[in-house]
C-alpha positions as CSV (number, residue, x, y, z in Angstrom):
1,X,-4.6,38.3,-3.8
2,X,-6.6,37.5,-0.5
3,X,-7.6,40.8,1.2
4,X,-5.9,41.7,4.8
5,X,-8.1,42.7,7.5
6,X,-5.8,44.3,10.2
7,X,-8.8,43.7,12.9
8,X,-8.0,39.7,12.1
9,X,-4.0,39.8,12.6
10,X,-2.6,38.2,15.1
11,X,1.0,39.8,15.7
12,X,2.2,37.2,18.2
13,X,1.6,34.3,15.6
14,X,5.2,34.8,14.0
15,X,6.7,34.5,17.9
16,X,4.5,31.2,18.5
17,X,5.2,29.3,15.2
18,X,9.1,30.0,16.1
19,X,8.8,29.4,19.7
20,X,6.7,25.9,19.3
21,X,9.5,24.5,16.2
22,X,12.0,25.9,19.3
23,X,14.0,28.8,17.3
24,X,13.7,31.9,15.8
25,X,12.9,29.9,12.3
26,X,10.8,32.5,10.3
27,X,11.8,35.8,11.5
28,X,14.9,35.7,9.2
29,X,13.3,35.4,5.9
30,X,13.2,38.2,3.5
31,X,11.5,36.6,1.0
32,X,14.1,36.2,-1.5
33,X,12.3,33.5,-3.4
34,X,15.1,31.0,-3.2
35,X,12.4,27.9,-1.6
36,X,9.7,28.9,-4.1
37,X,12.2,28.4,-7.4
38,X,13.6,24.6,-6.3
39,X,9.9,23.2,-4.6
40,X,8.9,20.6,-6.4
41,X,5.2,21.4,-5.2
42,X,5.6,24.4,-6.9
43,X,6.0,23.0,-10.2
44,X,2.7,21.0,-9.2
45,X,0.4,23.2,-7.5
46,X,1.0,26.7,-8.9
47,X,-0.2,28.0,-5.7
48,X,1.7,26.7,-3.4
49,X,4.1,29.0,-2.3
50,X,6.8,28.9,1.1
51,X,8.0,32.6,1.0
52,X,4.2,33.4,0.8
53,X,2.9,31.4,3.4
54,X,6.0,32.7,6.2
55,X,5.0,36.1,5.1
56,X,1.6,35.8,5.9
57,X,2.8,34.0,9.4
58,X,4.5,36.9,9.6
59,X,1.7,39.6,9.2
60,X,-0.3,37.7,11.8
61,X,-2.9,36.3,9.0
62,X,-3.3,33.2,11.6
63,X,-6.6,32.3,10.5
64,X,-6.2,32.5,6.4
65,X,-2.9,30.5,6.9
66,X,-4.3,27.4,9.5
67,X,-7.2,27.2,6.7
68,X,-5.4,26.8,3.9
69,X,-5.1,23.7,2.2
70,X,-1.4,24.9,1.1
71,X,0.1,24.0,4.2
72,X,-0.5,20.4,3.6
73,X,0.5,20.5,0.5
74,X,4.8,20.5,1.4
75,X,6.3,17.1,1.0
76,X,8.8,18.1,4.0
77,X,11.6,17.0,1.1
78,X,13.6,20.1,2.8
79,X,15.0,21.5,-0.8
80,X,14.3,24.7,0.2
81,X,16.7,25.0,3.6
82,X,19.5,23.6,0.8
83,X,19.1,26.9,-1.3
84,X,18.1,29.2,1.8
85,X,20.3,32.0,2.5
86,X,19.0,32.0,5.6
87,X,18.8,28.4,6.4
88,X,14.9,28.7,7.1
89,X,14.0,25.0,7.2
90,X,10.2,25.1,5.7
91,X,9.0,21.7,6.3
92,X,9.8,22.1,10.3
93,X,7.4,25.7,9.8
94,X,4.6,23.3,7.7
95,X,4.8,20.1,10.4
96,X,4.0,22.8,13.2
97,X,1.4,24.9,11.3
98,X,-0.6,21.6,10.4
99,X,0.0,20.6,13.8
100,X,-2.2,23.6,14.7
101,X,-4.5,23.7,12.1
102,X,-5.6,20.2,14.2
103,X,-4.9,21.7,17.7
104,X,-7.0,24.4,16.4
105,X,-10.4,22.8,14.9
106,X,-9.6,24.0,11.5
107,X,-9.6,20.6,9.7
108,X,-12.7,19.0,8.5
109,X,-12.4,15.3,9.6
């Protein structure tokens, strides 16, 4: 498990990945698990993880997060909003994080 480092959170991240996909989209998550059990990524990369990666938005771990190769990983297939009690709608969350991880600089070209 990657280490937190509460001097490196950024507590507005959660309210600016939900304010640029234009609702409240992550807050509503309680990581039941749901997206992780039908992603067909999942069953591919063993690492890849939705429920992880929106708690870690949450927590503010901005940086970690916009350099991981895990968020272009989603195929934006959207199985996981079918099984989400919550109707969280992952592939808008990854379009928007990899939109930043551009915006940002933290691609290598």
């Amino acid at each position: 498990m990657e280490q937190i480092i509460v001097d490196e959170l950024d507590p507005g991240f959660k309210d600016e990945v939900a304010k640029k996909i234009g609702i409240e989209e992550i807050k509503p998550c309680y990581a039941c698990g749901s997206c992780t059990g039908v992603c067909p990524v999942r069953e591919v990369v063993e690492d890849f993880d939705p429920r992880r990666i929106i708690h870690m938005i949450v927590l503010g771990m901005r940086k970690q997060v916009l350099s991981s190769d895990l968020i272009w990983f989603c195929c934006l297939c959207n199985s996981c909003f079918f099984v989400c009690p919550q109707q969280i709608k992952f592939s808008r969350v990854a379009a928007e994080l990899r939109a930043l991880a551009v915006a940002e600089d933290y691609v290598d070209e």
